[in-house]
C-alpha positions in Angstrom: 4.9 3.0 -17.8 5.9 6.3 -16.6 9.1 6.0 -14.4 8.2 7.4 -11.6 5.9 4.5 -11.6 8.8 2.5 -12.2 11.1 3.4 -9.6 8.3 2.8 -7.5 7.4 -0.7 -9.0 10.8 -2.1 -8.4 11.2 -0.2 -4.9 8.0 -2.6 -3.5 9.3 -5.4 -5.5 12.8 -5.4 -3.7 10.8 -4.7 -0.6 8.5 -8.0 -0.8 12.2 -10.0 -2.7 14.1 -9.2 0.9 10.9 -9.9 2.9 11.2 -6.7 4.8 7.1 -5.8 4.2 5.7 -4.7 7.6 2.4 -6.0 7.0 2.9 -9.7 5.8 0.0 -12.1 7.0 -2.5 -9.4 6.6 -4.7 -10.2 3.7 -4.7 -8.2 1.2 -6.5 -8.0 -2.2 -6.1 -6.4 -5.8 -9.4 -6.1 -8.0 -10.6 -5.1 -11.4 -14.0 -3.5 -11.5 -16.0 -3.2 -15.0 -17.3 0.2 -15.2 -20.8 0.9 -17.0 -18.7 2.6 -19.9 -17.0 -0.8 -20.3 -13.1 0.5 -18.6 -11.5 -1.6 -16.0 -10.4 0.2 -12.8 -7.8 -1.4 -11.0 -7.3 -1.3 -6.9 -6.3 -2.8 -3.4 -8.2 -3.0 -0.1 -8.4 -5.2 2.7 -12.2 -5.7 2.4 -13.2 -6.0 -1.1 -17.4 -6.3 -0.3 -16.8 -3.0 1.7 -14.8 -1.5 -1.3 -17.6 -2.7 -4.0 -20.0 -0.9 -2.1 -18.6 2.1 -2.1 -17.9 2.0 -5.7 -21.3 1.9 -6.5 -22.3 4.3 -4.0 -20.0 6.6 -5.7 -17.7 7.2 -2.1 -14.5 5.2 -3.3 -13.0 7.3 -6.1 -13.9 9.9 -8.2 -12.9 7.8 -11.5 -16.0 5.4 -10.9 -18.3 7.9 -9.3 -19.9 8.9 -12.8 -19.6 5.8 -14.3 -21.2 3.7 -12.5 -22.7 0.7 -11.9 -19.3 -1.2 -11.4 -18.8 -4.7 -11.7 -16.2 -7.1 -9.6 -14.8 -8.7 -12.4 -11.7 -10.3 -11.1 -9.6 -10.6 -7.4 -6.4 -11.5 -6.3 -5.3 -12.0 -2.6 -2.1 -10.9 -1.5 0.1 -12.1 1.8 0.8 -8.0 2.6 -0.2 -4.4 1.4 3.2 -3.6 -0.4 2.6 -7.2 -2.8 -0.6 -5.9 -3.7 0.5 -2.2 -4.3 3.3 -3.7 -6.4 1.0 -6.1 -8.2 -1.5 -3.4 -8.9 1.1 -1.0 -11.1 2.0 -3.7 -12.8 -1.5 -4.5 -13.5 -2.3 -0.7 -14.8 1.0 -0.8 -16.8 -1.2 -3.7 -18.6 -2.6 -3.1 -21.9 -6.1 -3.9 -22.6 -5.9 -7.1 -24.4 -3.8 -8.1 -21.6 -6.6 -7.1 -18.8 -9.2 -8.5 -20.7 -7.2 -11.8 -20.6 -6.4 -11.6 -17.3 -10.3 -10.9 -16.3 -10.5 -14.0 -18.7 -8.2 -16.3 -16.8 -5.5 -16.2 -18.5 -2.7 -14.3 -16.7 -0.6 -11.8 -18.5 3.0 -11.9 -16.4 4.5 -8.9 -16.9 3.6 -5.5 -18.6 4.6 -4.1 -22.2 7.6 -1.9 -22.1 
């Protein structure tokens, strides 16, 4: 992981530790999509049905807009924004064995180094 990215991980970690986030209560969820090309692409929203669709209408992100149709292939909900920011990076810091077992089920806890 780039540390920029890592600076930034373990800024929203402490944040969510010390229970300073300003959002907590408001659901929040990370996803994985399956692109048609067979990546993952990893992100957060608030409405996950409103973010899918977008995806495949090719208005969300510029990664998935020429490789679609995408796929919801796995979710996690999150208390506030900055839990599922921080859970997100970790996610992409993820290699893909690791993805693929998460999508799978079986959790990967923390990224490679």
């Amino acid at each position: 992981m780039k540390p920029k990215y890592r600076r930034m991980l373990a800024g929203m970690q402490a944040k969510v530790e010390a229970g300073t986030e300003y959002d907590q209560g408001e659901p929040w969820f990370l996803y994985i999509l399956e692109c048609r090309d067979g990546s993952f692409y990893t992100g957060v929203t608030k409405d996950i049905e409103r973010r899918l669709t977008q995806h495949n209408a090719g208005t969300a992100s510029r990664y998935t807009r020429s490789r679609r149709p995408v796929v919801l292939r796995y979710q996690e909900n999150h208390v506030g924004r900055s839990q599922a920011l921080s859970r997100e990076y970790a996610v992409k810091a993820l290699s893909r064995p690791q993805k693929e077992a998460l999508v799978k089920g079986t959790r990967p806890c923390e990224p490679e180094p």
